[in-house]
PDB file of N, CA, C and O in Angstrom:
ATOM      1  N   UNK A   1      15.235  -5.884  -1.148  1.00  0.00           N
ATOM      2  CA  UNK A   1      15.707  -5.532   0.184  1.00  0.00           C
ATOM      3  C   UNK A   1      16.444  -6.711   0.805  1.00  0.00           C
ATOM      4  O   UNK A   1      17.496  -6.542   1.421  1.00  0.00           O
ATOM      5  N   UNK A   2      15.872  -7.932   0.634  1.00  0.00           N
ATOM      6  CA  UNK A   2      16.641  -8.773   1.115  1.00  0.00           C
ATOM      7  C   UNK A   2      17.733  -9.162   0.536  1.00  0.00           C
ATOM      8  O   UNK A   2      18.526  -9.812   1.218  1.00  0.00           O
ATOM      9  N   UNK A   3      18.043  -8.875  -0.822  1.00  0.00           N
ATOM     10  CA  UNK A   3      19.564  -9.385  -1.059  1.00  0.00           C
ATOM     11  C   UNK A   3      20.563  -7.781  -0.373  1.00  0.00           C
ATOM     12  O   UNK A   3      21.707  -7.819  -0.825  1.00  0.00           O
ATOM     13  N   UNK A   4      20.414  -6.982   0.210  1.00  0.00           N
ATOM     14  CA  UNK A   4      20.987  -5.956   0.904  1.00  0.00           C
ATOM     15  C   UNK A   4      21.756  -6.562   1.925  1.00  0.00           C
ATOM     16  O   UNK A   4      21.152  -7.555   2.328  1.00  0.00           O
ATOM     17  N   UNK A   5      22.888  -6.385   2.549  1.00  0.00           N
ATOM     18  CA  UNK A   5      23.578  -6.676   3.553  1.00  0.00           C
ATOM     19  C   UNK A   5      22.895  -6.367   4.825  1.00  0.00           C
ATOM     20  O   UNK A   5      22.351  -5.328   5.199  1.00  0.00           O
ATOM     21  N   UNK A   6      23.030  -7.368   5.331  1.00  0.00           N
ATOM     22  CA  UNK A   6      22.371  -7.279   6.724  1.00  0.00           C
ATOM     23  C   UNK A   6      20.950  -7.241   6.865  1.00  0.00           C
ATOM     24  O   UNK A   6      20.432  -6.858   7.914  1.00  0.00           O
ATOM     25  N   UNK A   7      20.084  -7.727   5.572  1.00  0.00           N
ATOM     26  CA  UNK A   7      18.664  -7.933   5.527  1.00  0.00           C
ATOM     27  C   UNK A   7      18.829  -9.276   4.909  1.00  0.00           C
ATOM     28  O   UNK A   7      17.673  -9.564   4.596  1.00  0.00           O
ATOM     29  N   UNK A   8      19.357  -9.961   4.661  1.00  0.00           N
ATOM     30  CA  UNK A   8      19.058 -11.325   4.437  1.00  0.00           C
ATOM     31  C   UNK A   8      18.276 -12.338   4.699  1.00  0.00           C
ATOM     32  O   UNK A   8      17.712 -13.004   3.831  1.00  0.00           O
ATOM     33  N   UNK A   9      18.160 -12.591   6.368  1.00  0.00           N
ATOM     34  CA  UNK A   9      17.230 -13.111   7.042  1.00  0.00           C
ATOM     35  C   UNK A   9      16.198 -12.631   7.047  1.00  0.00           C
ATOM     36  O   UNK A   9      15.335 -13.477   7.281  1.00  0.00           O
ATOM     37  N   UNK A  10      15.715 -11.407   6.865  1.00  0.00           N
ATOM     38  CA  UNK A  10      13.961 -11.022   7.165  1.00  0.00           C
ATOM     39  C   UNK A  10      13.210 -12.504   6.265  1.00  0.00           C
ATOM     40  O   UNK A  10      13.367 -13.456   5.501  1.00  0.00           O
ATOM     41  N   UNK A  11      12.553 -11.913   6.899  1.00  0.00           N
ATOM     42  CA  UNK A  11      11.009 -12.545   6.572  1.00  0.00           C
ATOM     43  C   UNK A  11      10.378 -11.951   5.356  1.00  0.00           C
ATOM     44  O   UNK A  11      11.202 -11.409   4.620  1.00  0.00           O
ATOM     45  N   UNK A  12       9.083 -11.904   4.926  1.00  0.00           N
ATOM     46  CA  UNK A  12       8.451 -11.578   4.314  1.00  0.00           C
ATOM     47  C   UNK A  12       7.216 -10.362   4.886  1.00  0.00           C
ATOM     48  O   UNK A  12       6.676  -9.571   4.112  1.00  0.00           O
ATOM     49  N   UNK A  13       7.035 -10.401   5.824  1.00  0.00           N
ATOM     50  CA  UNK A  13       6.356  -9.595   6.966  1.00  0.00           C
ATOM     51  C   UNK A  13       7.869  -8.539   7.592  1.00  0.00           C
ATOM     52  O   UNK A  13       7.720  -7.319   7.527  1.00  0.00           O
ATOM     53  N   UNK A  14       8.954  -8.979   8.043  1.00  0.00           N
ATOM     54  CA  UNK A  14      10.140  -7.540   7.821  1.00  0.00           C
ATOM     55  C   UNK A  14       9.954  -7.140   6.909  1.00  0.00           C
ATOM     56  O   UNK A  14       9.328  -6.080   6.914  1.00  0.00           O
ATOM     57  N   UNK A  15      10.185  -7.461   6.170  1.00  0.00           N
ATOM     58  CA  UNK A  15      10.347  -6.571   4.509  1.00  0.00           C
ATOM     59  C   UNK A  15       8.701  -5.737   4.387  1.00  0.00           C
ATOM     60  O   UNK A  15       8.753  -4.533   4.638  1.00  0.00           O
ATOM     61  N   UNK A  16       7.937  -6.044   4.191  1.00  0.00           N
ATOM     62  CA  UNK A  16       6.574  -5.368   4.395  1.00  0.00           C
ATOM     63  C   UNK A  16       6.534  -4.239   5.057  1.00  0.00           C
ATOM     64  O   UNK A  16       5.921  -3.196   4.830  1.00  0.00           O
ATOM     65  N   UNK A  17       7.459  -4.638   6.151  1.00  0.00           N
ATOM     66  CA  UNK A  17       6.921  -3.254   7.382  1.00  0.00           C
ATOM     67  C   UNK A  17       8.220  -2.708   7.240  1.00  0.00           C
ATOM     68  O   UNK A  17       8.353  -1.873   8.134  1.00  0.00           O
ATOM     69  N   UNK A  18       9.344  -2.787   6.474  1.00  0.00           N
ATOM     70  CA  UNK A  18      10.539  -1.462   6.821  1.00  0.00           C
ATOM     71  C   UNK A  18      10.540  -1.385   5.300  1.00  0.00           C
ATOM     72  O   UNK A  18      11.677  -1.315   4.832  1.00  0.00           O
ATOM     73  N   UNK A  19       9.164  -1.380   4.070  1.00  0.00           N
ATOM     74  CA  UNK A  19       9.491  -1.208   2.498  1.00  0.00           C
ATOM     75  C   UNK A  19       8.613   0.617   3.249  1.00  0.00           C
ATOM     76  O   UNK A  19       7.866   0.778   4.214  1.00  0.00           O
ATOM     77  N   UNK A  20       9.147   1.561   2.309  1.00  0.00           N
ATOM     78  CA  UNK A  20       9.141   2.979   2.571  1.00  0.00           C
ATOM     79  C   UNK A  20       7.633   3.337   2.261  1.00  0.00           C
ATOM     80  O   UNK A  20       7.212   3.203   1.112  1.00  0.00           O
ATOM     81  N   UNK A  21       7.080   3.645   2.951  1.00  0.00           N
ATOM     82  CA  UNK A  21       5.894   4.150   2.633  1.00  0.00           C
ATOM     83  C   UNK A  21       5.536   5.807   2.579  1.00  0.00           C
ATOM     84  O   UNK A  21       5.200   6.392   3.609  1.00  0.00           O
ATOM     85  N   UNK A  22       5.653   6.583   1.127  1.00  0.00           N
ATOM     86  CA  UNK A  22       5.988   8.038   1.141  1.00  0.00           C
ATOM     87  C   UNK A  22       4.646   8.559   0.331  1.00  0.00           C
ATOM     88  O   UNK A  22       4.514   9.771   0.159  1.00  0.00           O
ATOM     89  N   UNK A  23       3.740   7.720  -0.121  1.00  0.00           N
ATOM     90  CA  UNK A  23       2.395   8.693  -0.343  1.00  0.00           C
ATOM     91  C   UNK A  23       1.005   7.319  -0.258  1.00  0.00           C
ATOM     92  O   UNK A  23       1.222   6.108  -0.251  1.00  0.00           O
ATOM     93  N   UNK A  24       0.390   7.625  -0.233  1.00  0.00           N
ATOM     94  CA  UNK A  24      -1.086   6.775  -0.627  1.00  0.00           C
ATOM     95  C   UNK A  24      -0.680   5.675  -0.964  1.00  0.00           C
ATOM     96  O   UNK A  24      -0.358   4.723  -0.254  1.00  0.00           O
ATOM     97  N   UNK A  25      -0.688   5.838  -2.662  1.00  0.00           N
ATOM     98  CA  UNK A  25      -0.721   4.564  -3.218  1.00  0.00           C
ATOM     99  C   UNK A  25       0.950   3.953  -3.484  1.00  0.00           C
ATOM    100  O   UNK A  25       1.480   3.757  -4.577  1.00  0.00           O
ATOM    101  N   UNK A  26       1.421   3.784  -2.402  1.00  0.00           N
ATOM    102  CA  UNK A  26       2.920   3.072  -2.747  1.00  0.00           C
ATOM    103  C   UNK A  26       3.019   2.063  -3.375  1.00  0.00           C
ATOM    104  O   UNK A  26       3.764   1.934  -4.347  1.00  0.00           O
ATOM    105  N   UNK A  27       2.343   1.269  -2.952  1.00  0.00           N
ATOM    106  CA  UNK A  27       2.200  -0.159  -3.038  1.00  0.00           C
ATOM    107  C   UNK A  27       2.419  -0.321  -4.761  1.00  0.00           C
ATOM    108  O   UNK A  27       3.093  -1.223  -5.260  1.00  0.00           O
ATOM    109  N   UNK A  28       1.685   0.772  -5.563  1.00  0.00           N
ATOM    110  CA  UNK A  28       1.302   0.457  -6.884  1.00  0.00           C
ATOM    111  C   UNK A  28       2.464   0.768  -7.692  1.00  0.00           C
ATOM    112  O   UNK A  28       2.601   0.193  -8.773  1.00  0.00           O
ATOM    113  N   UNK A  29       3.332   1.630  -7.280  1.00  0.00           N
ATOM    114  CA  UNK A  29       4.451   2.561  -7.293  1.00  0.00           C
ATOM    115  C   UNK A  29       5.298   1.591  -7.039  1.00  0.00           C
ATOM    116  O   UNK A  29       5.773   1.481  -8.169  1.00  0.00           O
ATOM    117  N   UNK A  30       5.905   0.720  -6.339  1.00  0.00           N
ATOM    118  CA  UNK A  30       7.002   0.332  -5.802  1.00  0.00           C
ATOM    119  C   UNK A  30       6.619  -1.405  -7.225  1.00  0.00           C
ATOM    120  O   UNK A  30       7.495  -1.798  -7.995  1.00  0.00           O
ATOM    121  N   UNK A  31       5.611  -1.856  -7.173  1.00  0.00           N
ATOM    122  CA  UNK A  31       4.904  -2.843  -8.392  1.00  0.00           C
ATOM    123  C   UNK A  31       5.432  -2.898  -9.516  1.00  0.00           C
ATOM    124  O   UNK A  31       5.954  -3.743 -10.244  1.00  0.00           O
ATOM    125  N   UNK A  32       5.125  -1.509  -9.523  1.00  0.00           N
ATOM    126  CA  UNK A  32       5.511  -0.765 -11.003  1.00  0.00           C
ATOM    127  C   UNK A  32       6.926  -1.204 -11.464  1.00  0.00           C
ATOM    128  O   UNK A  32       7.166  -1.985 -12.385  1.00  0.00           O
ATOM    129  N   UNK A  33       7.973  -0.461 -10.533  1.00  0.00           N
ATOM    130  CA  UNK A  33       9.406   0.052 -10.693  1.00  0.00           C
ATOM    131  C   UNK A  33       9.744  -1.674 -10.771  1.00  0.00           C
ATOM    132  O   UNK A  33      10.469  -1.995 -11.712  1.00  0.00           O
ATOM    133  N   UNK A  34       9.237  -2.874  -9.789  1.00  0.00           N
ATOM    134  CA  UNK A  34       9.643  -3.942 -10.032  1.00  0.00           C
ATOM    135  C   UNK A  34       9.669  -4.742 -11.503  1.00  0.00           C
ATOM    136  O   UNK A  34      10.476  -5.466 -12.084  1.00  0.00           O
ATOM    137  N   UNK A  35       8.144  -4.132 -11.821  1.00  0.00           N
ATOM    138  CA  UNK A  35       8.332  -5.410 -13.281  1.00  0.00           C
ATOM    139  C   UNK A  35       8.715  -4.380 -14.103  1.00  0.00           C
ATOM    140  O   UNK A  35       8.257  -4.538 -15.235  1.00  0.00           O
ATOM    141  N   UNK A  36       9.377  -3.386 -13.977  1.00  0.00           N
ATOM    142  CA  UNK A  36      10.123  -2.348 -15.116  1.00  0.00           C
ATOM    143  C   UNK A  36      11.375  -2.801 -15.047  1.00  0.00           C
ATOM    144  O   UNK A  36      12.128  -2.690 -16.014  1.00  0.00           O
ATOM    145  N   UNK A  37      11.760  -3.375 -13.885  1.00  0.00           N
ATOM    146  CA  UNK A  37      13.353  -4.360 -13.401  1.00  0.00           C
ATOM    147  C   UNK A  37      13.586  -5.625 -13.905  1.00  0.00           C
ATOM    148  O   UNK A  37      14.579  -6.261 -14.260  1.00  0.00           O
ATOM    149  N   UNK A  38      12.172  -5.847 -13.823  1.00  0.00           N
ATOM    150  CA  UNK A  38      12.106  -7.681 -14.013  1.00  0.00           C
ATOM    151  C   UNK A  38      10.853  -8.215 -14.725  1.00  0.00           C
ATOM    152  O   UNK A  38      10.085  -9.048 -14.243  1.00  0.00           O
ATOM    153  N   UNK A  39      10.721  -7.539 -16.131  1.00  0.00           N
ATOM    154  CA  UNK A  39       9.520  -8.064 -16.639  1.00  0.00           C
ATOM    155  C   UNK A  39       9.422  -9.173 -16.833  1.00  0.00           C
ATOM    156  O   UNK A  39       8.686  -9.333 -17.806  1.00  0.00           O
ATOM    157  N   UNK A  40       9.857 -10.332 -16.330  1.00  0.00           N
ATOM    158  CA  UNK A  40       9.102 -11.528 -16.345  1.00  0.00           C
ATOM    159  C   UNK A  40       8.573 -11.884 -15.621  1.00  0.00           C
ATOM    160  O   UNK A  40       7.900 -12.906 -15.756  1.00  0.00           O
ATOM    161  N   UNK A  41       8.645 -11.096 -14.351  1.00  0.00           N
ATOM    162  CA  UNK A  41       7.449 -11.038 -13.161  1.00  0.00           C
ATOM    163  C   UNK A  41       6.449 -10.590 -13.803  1.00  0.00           C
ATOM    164  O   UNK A  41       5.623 -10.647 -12.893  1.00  0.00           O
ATOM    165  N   UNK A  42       5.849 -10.158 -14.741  1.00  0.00           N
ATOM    166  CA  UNK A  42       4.547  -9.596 -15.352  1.00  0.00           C
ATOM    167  C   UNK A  42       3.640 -11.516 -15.513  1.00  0.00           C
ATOM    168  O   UNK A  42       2.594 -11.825 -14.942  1.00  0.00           O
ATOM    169  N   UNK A  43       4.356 -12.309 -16.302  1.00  0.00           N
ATOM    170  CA  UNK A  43       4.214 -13.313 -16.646  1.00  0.00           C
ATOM    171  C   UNK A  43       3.871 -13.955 -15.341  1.00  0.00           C
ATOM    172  O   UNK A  43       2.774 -13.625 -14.890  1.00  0.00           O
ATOM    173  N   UNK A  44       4.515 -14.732 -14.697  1.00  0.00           N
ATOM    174  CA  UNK A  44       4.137 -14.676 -13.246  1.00  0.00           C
ATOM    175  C   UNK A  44       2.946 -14.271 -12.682  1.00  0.00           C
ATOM    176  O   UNK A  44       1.989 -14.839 -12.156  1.00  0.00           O
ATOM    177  N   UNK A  45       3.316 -12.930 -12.979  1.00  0.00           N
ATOM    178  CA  UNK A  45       1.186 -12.716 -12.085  1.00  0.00           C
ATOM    179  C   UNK A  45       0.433 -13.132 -12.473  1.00  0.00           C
ATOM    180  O   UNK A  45      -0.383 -13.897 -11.960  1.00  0.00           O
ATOM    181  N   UNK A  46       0.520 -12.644 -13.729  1.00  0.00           N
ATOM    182  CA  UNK A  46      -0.828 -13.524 -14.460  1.00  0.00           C
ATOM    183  C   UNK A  46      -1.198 -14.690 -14.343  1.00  0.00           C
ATOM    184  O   UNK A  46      -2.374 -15.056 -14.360  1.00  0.00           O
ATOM    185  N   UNK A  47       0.237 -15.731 -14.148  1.00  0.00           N
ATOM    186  CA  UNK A  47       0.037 -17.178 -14.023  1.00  0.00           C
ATOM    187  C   UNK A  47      -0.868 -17.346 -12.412  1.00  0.00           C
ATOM    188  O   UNK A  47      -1.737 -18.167 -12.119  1.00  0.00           O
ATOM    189  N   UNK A  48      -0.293 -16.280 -11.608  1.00  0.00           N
ATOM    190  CA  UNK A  48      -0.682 -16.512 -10.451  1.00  0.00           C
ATOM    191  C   UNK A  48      -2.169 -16.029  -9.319  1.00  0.00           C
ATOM    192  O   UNK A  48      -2.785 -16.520  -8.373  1.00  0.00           O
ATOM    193  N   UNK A  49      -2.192 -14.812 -10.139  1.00  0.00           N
ATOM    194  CA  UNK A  49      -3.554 -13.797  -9.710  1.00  0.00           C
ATOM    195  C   UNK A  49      -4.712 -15.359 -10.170  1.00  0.00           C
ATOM    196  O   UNK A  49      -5.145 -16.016  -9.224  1.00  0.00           O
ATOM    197  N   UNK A  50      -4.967 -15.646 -11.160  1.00  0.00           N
ATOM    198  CA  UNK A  50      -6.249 -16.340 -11.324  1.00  0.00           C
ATOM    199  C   UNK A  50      -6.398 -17.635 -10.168  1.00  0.00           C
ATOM    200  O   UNK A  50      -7.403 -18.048  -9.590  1.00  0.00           O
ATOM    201  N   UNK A  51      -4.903 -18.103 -10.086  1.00  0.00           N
ATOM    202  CA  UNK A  51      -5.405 -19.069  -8.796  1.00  0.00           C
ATOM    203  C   UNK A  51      -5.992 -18.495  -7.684  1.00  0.00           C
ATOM    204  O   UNK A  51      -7.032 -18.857  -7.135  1.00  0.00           O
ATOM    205  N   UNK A  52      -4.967 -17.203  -7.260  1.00  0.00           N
ATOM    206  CA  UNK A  52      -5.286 -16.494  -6.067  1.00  0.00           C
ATOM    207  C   UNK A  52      -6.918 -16.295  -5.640  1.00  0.00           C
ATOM    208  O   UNK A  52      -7.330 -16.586  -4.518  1.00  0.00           O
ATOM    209  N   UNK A  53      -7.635 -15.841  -6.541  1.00  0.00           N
ATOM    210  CA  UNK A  53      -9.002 -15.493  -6.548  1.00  0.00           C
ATOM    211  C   UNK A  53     -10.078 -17.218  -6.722  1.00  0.00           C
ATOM    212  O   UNK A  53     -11.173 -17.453  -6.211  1.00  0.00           O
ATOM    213  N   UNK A  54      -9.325 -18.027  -7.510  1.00  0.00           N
ATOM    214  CA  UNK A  54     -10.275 -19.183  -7.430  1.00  0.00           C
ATOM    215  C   UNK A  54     -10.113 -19.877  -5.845  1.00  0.00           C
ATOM    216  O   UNK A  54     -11.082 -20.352  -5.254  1.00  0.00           O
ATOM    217  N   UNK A  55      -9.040 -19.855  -5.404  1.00  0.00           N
ATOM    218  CA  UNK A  55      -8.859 -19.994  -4.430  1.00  0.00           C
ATOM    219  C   UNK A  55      -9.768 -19.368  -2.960  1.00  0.00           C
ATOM    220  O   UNK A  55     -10.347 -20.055  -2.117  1.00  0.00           O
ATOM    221  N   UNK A  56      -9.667 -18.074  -3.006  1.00  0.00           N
ATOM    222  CA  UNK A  56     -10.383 -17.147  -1.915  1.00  0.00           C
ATOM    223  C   UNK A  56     -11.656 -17.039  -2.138  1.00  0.00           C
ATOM    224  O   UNK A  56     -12.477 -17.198  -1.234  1.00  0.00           O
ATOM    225  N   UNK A  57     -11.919 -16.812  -3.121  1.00  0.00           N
ATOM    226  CA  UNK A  57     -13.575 -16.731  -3.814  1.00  0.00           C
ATOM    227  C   UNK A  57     -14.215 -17.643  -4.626  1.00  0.00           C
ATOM    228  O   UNK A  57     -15.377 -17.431  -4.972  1.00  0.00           O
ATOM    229  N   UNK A  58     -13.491 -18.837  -5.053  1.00  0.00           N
ATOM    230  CA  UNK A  58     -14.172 -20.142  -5.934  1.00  0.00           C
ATOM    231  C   UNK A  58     -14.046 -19.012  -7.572  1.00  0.00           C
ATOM    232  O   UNK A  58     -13.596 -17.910  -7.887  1.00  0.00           O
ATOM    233  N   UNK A  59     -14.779 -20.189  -8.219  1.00  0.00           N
ATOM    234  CA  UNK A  59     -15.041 -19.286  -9.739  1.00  0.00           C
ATOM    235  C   UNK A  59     -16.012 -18.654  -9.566  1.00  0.00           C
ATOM    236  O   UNK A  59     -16.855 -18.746  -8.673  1.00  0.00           O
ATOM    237  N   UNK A  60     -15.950 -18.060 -10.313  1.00  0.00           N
ATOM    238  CA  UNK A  60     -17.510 -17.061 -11.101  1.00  0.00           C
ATOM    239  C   UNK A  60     -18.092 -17.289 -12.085  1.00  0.00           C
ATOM    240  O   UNK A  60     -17.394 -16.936 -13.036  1.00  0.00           O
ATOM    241  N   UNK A  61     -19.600 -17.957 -12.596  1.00  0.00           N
ATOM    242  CA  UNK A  61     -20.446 -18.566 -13.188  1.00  0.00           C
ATOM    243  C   UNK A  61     -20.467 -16.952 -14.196  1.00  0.00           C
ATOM    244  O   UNK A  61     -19.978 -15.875 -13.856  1.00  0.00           O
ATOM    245  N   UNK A  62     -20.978 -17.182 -15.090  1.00  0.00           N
ATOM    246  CA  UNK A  62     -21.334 -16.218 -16.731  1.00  0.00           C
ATOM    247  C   UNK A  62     -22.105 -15.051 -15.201  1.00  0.00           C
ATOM    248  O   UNK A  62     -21.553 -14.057 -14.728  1.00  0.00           O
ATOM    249  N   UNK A  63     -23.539 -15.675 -14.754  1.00  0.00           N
ATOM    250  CA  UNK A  63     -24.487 -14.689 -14.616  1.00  0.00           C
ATOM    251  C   UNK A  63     -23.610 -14.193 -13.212  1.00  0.00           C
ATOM    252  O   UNK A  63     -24.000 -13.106 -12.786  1.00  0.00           O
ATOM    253  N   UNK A  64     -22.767 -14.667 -12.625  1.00  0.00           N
ATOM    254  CA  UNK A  64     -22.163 -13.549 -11.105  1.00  0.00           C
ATOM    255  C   UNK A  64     -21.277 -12.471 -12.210  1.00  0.00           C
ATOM    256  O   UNK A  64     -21.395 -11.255 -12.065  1.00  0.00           O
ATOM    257  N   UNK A  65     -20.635 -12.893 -13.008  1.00  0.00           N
ATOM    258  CA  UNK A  65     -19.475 -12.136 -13.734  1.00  0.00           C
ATOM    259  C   UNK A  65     -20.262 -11.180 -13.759  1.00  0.00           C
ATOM    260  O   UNK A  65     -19.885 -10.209 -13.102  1.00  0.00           O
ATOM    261  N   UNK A  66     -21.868 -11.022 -14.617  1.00  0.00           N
ATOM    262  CA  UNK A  66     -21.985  -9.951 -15.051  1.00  0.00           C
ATOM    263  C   UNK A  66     -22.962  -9.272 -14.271  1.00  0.00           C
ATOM    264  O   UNK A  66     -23.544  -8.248 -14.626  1.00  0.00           O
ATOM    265  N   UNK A  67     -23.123  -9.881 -13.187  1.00  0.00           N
ATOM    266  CA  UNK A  67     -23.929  -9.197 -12.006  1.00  0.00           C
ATOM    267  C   UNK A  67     -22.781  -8.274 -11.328  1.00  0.00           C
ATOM    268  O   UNK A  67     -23.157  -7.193 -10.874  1.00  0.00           O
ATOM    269  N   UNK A  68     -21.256  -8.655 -11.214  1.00  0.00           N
ATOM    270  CA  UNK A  68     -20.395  -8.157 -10.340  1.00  0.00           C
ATOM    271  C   UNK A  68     -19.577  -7.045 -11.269  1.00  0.00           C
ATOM    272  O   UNK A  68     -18.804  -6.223 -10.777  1.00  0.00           O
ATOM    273  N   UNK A  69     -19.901  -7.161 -12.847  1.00  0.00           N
ATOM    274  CA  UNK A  69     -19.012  -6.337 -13.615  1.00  0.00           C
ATOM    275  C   UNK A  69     -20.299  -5.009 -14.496  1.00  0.00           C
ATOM    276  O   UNK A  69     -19.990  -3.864 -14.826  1.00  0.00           O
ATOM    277  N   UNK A  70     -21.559  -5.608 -14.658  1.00  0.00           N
ATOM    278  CA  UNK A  70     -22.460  -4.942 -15.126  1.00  0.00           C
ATOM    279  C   UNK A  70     -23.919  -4.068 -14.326  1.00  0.00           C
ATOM    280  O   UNK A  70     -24.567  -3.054 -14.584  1.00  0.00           O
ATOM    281  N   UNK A  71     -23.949  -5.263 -13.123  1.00  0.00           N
ATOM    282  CA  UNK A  71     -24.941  -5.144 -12.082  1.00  0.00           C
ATOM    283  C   UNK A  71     -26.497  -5.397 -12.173  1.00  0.00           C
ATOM    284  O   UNK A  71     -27.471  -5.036 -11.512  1.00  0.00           O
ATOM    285  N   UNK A  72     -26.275  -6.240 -13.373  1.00  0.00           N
ATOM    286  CA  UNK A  72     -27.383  -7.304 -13.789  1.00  0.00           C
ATOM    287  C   UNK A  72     -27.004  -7.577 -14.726  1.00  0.00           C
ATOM    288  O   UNK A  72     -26.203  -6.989 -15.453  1.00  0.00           O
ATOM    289  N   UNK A  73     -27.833  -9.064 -14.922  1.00  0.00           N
ATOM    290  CA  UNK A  73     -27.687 -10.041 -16.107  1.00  0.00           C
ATOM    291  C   UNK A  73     -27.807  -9.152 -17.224  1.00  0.00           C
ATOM    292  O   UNK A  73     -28.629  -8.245 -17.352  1.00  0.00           O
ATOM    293  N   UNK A  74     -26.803  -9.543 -18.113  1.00  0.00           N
ATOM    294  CA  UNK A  74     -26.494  -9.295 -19.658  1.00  0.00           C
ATOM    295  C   UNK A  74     -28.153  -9.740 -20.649  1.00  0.00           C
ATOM    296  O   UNK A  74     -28.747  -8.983 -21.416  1.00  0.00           O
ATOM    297  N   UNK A  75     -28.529 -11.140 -20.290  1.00  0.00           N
ATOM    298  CA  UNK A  75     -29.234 -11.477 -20.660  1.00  0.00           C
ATOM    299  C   UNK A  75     -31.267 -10.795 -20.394  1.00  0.00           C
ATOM    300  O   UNK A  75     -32.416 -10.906 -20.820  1.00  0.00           O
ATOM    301  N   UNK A  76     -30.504 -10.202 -19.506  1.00  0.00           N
ATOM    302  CA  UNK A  76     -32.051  -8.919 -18.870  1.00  0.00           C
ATOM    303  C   UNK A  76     -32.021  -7.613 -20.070  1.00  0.00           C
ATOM    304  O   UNK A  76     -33.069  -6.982 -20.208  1.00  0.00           O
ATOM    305  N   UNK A  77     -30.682  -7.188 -21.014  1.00  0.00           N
ATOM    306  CA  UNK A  77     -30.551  -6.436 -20.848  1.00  0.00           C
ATOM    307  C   UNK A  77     -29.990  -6.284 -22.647  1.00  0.00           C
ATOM    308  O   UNK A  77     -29.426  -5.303 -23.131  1.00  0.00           O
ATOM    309  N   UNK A  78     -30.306  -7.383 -23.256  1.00  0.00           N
ATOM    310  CA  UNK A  78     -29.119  -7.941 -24.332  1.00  0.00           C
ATOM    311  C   UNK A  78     -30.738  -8.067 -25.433  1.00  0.00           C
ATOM    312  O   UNK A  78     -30.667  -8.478 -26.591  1.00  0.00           O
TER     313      UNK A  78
END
């Protein structure tokens, strides 16, 4: 949107609020069509999602992983 004429200047918050919102899950939809444009944005996330989360939430030790992915220890259960 921003390389469009006359959207140049937005922000990152313009662009957010005038990107089309036409069912539920857009967000996942509009994701999509991008790294089908530009798959080396795939690469990118990946590099970037794991900071994102060590960042907001710290790491996750063996026994939270599998408290948060299994809902008790592996080792209760193994």
């Amino acid at each position: 949107m921003k390389m469009e004429p006359g959207y140049e200047n937005l922000t990152k918050i313009d662009v957010w609020k005038n990107m089309e919102r036409d069912f539920e899950h857009w967000e996942y939809a509009k994701v999509i069509e991008y790294t089908q444009r530009h798959p080396d944005a795939l690469s990118d996330y990946h590099t970037r999602i794991p900071k994102y989360y060590n960042r907001s939430a710290g790491c996750m030790n063996d026994n939270d992983l599998d408290q948060a992915v299994y809902g008790r220890l592996i080792s209760e259960i193994a």
